[in-house]
C-alpha positions, -999 to 999 in steps of 0.1 A, spaced: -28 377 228 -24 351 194 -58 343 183 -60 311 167 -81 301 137 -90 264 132 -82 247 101 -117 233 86 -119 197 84 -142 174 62 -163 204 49 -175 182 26 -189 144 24 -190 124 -11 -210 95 -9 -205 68 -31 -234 60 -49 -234 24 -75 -242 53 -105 -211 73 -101 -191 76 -133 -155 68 -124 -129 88 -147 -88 89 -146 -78 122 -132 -40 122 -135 -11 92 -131 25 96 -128 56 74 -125 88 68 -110 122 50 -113 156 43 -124 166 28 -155 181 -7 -142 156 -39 -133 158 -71 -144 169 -87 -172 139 -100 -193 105 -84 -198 91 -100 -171 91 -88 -130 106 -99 -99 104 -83 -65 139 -86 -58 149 -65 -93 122 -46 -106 107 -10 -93 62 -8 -83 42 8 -60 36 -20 -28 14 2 -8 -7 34 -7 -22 49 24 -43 81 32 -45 105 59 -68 122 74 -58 156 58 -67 133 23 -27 134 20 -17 101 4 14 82 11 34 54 -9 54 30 -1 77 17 -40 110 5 -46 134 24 -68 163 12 -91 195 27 -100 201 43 -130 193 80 -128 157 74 -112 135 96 -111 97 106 -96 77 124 -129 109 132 -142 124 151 -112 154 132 -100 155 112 -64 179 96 -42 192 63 -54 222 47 -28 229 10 -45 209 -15 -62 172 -19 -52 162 9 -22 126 11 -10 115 43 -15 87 63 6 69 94 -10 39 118 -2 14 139 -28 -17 157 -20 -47 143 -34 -45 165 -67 -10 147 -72 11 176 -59 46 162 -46 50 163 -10 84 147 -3 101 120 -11 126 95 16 146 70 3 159 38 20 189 19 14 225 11 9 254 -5 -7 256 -38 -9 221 -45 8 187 -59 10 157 -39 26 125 -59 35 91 -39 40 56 -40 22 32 -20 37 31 15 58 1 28 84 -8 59 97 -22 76 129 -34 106 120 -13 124 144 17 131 125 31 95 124 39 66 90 51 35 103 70 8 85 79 -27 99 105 -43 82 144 -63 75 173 -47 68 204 -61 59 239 -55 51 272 -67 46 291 -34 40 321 -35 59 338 -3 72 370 -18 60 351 -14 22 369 6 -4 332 25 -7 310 16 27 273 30 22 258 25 51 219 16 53 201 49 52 172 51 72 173 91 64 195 111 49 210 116 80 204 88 101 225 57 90 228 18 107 265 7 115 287 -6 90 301 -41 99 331 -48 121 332 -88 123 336 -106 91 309 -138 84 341 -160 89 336 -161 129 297 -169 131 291 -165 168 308 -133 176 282 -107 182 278 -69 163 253 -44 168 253 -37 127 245 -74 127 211 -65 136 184 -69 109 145 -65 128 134 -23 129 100 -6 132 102 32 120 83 58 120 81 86 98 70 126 105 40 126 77 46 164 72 82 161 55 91 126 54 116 132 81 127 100 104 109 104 138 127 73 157 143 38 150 135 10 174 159 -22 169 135 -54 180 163 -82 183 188 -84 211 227 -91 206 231 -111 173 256 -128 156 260 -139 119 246 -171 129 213 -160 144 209 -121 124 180 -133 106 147 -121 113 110 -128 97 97 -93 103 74 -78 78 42 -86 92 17 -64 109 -14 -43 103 -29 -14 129 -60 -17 147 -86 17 153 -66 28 184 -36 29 165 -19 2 187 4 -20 157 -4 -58 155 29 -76 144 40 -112 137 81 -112 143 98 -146 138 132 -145 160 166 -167 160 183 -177 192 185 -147 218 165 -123 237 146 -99 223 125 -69 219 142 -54 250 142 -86 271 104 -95 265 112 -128 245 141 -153 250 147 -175 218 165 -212 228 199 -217 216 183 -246 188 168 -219 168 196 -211 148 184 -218 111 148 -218 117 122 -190 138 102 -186 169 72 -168 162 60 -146 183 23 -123 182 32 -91 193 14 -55 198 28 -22 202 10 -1 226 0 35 205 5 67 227 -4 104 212 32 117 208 46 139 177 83 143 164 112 121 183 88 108 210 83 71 209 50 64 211 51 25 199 56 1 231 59 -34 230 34 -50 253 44 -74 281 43 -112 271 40 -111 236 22 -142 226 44 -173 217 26 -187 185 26 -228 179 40 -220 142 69 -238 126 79 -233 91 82 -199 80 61 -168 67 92 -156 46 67 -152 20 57 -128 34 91 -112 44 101 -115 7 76 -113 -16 53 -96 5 26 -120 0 13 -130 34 -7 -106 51 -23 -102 89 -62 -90 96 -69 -82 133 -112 -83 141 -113 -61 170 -149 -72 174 -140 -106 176 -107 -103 190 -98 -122 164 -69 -125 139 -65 -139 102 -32 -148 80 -35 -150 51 -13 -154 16 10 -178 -4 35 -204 2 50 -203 -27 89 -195 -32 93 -169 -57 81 -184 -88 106 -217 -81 76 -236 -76 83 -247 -46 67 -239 -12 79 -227 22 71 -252 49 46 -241 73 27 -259 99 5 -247 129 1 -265 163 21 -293 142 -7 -293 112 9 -285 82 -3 -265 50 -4 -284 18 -12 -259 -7 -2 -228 -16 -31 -204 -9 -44 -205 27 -61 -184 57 -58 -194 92 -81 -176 116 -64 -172 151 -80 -164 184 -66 -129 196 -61 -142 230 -46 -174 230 -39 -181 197 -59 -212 191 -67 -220 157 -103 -216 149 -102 -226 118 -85 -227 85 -92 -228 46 -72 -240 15 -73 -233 -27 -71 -266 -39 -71 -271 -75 -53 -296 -101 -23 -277 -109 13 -279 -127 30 -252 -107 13 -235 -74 -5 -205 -85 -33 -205 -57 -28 -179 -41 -40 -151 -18 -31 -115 -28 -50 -96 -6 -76 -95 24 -99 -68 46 -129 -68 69 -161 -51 73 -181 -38 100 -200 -70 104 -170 -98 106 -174 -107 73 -139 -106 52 -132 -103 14 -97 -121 -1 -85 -115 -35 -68 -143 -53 -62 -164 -80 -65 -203 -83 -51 -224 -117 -70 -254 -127 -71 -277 -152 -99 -298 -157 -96 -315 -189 -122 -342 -177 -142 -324 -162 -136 -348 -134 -117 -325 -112 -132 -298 -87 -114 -266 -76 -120 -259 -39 -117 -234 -9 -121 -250 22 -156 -270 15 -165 -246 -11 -161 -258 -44 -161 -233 -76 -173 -230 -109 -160 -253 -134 -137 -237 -153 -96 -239 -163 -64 -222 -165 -59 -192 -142 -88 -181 -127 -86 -145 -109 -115 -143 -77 -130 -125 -49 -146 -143 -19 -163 -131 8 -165 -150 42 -186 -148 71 -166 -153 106 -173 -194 107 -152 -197 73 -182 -200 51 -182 -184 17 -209 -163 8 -202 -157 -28 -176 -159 -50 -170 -138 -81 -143 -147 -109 -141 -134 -144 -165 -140 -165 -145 -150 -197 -119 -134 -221 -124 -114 -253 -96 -135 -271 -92 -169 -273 -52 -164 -270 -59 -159 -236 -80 -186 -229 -61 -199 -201 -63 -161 -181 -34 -144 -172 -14 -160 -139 7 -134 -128 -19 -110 -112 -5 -97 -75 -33 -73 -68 -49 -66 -36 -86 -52 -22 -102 -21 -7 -136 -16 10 -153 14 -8 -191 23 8 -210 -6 -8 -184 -11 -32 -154 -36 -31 -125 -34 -56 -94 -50 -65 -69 -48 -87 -49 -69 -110 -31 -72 -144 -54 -83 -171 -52 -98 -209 -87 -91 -226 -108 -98 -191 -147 -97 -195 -162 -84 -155 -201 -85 -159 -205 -64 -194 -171 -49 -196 -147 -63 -221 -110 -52 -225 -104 -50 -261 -68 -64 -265 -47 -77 -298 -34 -111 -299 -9 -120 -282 -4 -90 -261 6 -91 -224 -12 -80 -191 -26 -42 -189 -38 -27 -157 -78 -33 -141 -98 -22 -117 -126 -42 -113 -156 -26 -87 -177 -55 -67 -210 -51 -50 -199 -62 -14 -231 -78 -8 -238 -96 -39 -203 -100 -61 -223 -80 -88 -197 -63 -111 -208 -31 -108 -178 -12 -129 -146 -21 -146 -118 6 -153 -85 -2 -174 -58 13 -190 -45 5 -221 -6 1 -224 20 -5 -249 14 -39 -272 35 -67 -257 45 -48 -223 39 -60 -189 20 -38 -173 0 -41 -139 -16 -25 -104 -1 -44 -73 -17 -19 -49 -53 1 -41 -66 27 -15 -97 47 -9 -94 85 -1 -115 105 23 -141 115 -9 -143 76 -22 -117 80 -48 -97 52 -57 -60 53 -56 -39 28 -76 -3 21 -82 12 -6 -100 46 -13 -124 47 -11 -162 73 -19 -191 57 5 -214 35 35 -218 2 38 -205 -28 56 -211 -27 49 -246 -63 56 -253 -72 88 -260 -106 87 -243 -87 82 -210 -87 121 -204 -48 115 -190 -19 119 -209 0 94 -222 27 87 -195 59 71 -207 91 74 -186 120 57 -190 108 29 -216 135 27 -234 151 0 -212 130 -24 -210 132 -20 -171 98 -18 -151 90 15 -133 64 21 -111 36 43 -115 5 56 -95 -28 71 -105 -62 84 -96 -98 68 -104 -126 96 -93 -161 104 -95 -154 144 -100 -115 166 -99 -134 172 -60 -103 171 -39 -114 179 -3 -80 185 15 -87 208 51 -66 200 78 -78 192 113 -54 212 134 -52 245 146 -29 270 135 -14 302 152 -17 335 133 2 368 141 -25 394 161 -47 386 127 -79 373 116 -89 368 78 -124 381 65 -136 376 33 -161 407 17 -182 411 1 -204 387 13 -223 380 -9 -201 387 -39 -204 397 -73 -173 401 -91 -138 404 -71 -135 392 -36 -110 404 -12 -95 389 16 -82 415 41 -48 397 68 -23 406 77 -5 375 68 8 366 30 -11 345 15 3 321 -13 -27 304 -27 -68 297 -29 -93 271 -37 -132 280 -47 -154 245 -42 -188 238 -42 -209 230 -14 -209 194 -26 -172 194 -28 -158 202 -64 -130 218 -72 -145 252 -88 -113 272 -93 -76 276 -77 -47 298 -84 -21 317 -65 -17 350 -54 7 373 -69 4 414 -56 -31 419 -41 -51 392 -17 -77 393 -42 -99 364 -63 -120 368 -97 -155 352 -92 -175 371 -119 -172 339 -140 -191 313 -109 -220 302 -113 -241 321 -83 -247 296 -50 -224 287 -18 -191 279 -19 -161 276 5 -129 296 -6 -98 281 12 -66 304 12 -36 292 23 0 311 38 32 306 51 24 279 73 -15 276 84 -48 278 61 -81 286 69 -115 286 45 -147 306 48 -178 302 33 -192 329 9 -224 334 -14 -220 344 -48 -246 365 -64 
C-alpha cells in the first residue's frame, strides 16, 4: 500500500513589524529590443510588468508585455509571435524561473491587465483579443493562446460588416494550470459577431475570497455569454454594460470551473471604461462585507488629453480621476468622488485601489494643480488638500460613507528642477500587516525623512514608499537608482506569504546603480533605447518559506533524517532520488541549500546549534523534517 507523506505548509510565520529593515534581494529583467520611438513610454509600444500575484505555495506569477526583437527573460530567450504579445511568467520566491507563456499574433492587439489565482491550481486572465490575420495572408499567425491552442484566422473581409465569423470574436476568460503555465480552458463570452458589433470592453474584474470572479463586460449588439444577455440592435458603436460573476467550483486541469451566474446585472452606465480596456487604468473593488462594489481609475485617453465619456444613471463624470461606489445587489449608486484641481491637461488620476478588513479603502493617485494665486483649492469629493502645485503624487484612505481619513502626498523634492513633481507616475497599492505601500516613478521625492538624491535634470527612477495604514506616517522609503536621463519606473506591487514586497516596473536604462544596493547592476538590452521590463524583490531577510500544501505519493518509502540531534553530517535514508535541500531556521531564514550529487547526505558542522527544518526535494514531491543540531 503507497503511503503518502504530506507536503509541510506555512512552517513558518514572518510578522511584519514597523522596525524591519527592508533590503533588495535580487531583480531581473525581460524583453525584446523594439518599443517606441522616443525615450518616453506608451502602453501600446513599450514592454513592463502590469501585475504580480502570489500563491499559496509563495510561487509568484506575472503578468508583462514583451516586444520583438530577440526578447529575452534574464537573458534566456522567449517566445515572441508579432509586435507587442502579453507575456505570462512564474519564479519561486528566490527568483528561480518557473515557466514562461506567451500570448499573441500577427497582426494583433491583446487586451489584459491583471491575473488571479485560486490556490488550486488555477491563473485567470480576463481580457480582448483581436485580429485581422486573414487565412488568405501570405504569413497568417494566428492568436496564440498557447503554443498549441490558437483562435481562428479570419474568413470574411471588413468590407461586408454584418456577416458573422467565429474568429470575429474578441471577449475570453482563460485560465492557466499554475504548475507549468499550460492553458487549462478558453471560454468565448460574446455570441455570433460581426465586424460591426466585434468590439468588446472586457478587462475588468477582480476575485472575491471564494474565488468566484467579479467582472464588468461591456457588449455590442447580440446575445451573449451563452444566451444570458441580449444586447439591442442600436448598440452598434457604443456598449451595454453588464455586472457579471463567475461561479468558482474546485476543479484542476481542463475542467471548467468558472460559470456565469444567471441574470447578470444590467448596469445604468453609458460612456465607456475603455480606459480601462486600454490602458489598464480603471480598476473594480468588490466589499464582500458590504456587498458592495467600487470603480475606480481615469478617464483620460492616452495622453491626448482628452477624456472618454462616461456617465451613470445619466450623471456624467467631469473630471478625470473618480470612484463610484455601487451596491452589489442592485447597482445603485451610493455615492461617488472626484480630483478636482486647476489643470492644463487631466493628470488626476487614480492608479490603484484595495480594502481592509474594516471597509475602509486606500487609492493611490496623482492630482496636478496649479495655484499661482493661491486662490484655487484642489479637491476629492468634499475633501480639499494641502496647498501645493504641479503634480502632486497621494494616498487616501476612505472609510465606507466616502469620507477621507487622511491623505499623504510627498513631502517636497530635493531639487528645485523638479519643483513641479514628476506626472507620469502609474503605480499601484498593497496592504502589508500595518503597512500600506505603493509604488511610483520618482525625480528627487522627499517621503517623511527620506530624500532621493538625484542630479539635475534627470528623469524618473523607481520608489517604494511604505505608509502607516492607520495614520499615513511614512514609515520607509526604498529606491533604486538608474541610469542619468533614463525613464525608469514600478507600475506594479505584491505582498508574499513572509511580507516581502514584490515589484516590477519598465526601465530605459540600468538599474541598481548604487553599490550599496547589495544587487547587481542589471542592464539588459539598453542599447536601444527601448523600455524593458523588469521585476524585483524588497525583504526583511533572504527567508524564502516555499512548502507546498498538497500531498504527494511516494513509492513503498518513507524519508528519516538521523542523527537527530546532529553534529556534523546528516543523512537522509529513501528510497527515492533526491535532487535538492534547504536548512532554515525556526524563524524562517534561509540557513543553507544545495543539491545532491552521489550520497543523500548534508554538511551541518558549520550551523550554528538550535532547531531547524531541512526540506529535501525529488522527482516530483518534497517533504521537510525538523532536526536539532548540537
Amino acid at each position: 500500500m503507497n503511503q503518502k507523506i504530506y507536503i509541510i505548509s506555512a512552517l513558518f510565520t514572518c510578522l511584519m513589524l514597523q522596525a524591519q529593515n527592508y533590503t533588495w534581494q535580487w531583480a531581473q529583467y525581460g524583453g525584446g529590443d523594439q518599443g517606441s520611438s522616443g525615450s518616453g513610454f506608451t502602453y501600446f509600444q513599450d514592454e513592463s510588468i502590469r501585475d504580480i500575484a502570489v500563491d499559496s505555495n509563495n510561487n509568484y506569477y506575472y503578468l508583462a508585455t514583451v516586444n520583438p526583437g530577440s526578447p529575452t527573460l534574464n537573458g534566456t530567450p522567449v517566445t515572441s509571435y508579432h509586435g507587442q504579445d502579453l507575456f505570462l511568467f512564474s519564479t519561486d520566491c528566490q527568483g528561480s524561473l518557473r515557466w514562461t507563456k506567451t500570448i499573441g499574433g500577427r497582426l494583433s492587439l491583446e487586451y489584459g491587465w491583471n491575473i488571479e489565482l485560486d490556490n488550486n491550481g488555477g491563473l485567470y486572465l480576463l481580457g480582448s483579443f483581436y485580429t485581422t490575420n486573414y487565412v488568405t495572408d501570405p504569413a497568417p499567425i494566428p492568436i496564440h493562446f498557447d503554443t498549441n491552442v490558437t483562435l481562428p484566422l479570419l474568413t470574411v473581409p471588413s468590407s461586408q460588416p454584418t456577416t458573422i465569423d467565429p474568429a470575429l470574436k474578441t471577449s475570453y476568460l482563460l485560465k492557466y494550470n499554475t504548475s507549468d503555465g499550460n492553458l487549462a480552458w478558453q471560454q468565448a463570452l460574446q455570441g455570433d459577431v460581426s465586424w460591426t458589433t466585434r468590439q468588446a470592453d472586457s478587462a475588468i474584474f477582480t476575485m472575491d475570497s471564494a474565488k468566484n470572479i467579479h467582472a464588468i463586460l461591456g457588449f455590442r449588439a447580440g446575445t451573449h455569454l451563452n444566451g444570458l444577455v441580449t444586447v439591442p440592435s442600436t448598440f452598434t458603436n457604443t456598449y451595454q454594460y453588464y455586472l457579471v460573476k463567475f461561479n468558482y467550483t474546485p476543479g484542476t486541469g481542463n475542467t471548467v470551473n468558472m460559470t456565469p451566474q444567471a441574470n447578470p446585472l444590467l448596469l445604468p452606465m453609458t460612456g465607456s471604461l475603455e480606459a480601462g480596456m486600454v490602458e489598464g487604468q480603471v480598476f473594480l473593488l468588490f466589499d464582500e462585507t458590504l456587498n458592495r462594489y467600487y470603480i475606480t481609475g481615469k478617464r483620460e485617453s492616452g495622453s491626448s488629453g482628452s477624456y472618454f465619456p462616461l456617465s451613470y444613471n445619466n450623471n456624467a463624470f467631469t473630471q478625470d480621476g473618480f470612484l463610484l461606489s455601487l451596491d452589489g445587489t442592485t447597482g445603485a449608486e451610493l455615492w461617488r468622488k472626484e480630483f478636482y484641481a486647476y489643470q492644463p491637461l487631466p493628470r488626476n488620476r487614480i492608479h490603484g485601489i484595495v480594502k481592509d478588513n474594516a471597509s475602509n479603502i486606500y487609492i493611490s493617485g496623482l492630482y496636478f494643480h496649479f495655484n499661482p494665486n493661491n486662490t484655487l483649492t484642489a479637491t476629492f469629493g468634499n475633501y480639499n488638500f494641502p496647498s501645493s502645485n504641479g503634480n502632486t503624487p497621494v494616498v487616501l484612505k476612505v472609510d465606507s460613507a466616502g469620507n477621507v481619513q487622511w491623505s499623504k502626498s510627498v513631502d517636497g523634492y530635493a531639487n528645485s528642477v523638479v519643483a513641479a513633481g514628476y506626472g507620469y507616475s502609474k503605480g499601484p497599492l498593497v496592504l502589508n500587516g500595518n503597512e500600506v505601500a505603493f509604488v511610483k516613478g520618482s525625480q528627487g521625492d522627499q517621503w517623511g525623512t527620506h530624500t532621493m538624491t538625484r542630479p539635475a535634470n534627470d528623469d524618473g527612477d523607481p520608489l517604494l514608499v511604505r505608509l502607516n495604514k492607520e495614520t499615513g506616517a511614512v514609515i520607509g522609503a526604498h529606491e533604486i537608482l538608474s541610469t542619468y536621463g533614463s525613464k525608469d519606473e514600478f507600475t506594479s506591487i505584491a505582498v508574499d506569504n513572509d511580507g516581502n514586497y514584490v515589484v516590477g516596473g519598465f526601465k530605459h536604462g540600468s538599474l541598481f546603480m548604487d553599490p550599496n544596493d547589495g544587487v547587481p547592476e542589471l542592464h539588459g538590452n539598453t542599447t536601444s533605447g527601448k523600455s524593458q521590463f523588469f521585476f524585483a524583490k524588497l525583504a526583511t531577510s533572504s527567508s524564502c518559506t516555499q512548502m507546498n500544501t498538497t500531498e504527494t505519493p511516494l513509492k513503498q518509502t518513507d524519508v528519516v533524517f538521523y542523527p537527530n540531534p546532529v553534529n556534523d553530517v546528516l543523512h537522509i535514508k529513501t528510497k527515492e532520488k533526491l535532487t535538492s535541500y534547504e536548512v532554515i531556521t525556526a524563524d524562517g531564514r534561509l540557513m543553507k541549500q544545495g543539491k545532491f550529487t552521489r550520497n543523500h547526505t548534508i554538511d551541518m558542522s558549520g550551523v550554528t546549534p538550535g532547531v531547524y527544518y531541512v526540506k529535501v526535494q525529488g522527482d516530483g514531491f518534497a517533504t521537510a523534517g525538523k532536526i536539532v543540531k548540537k
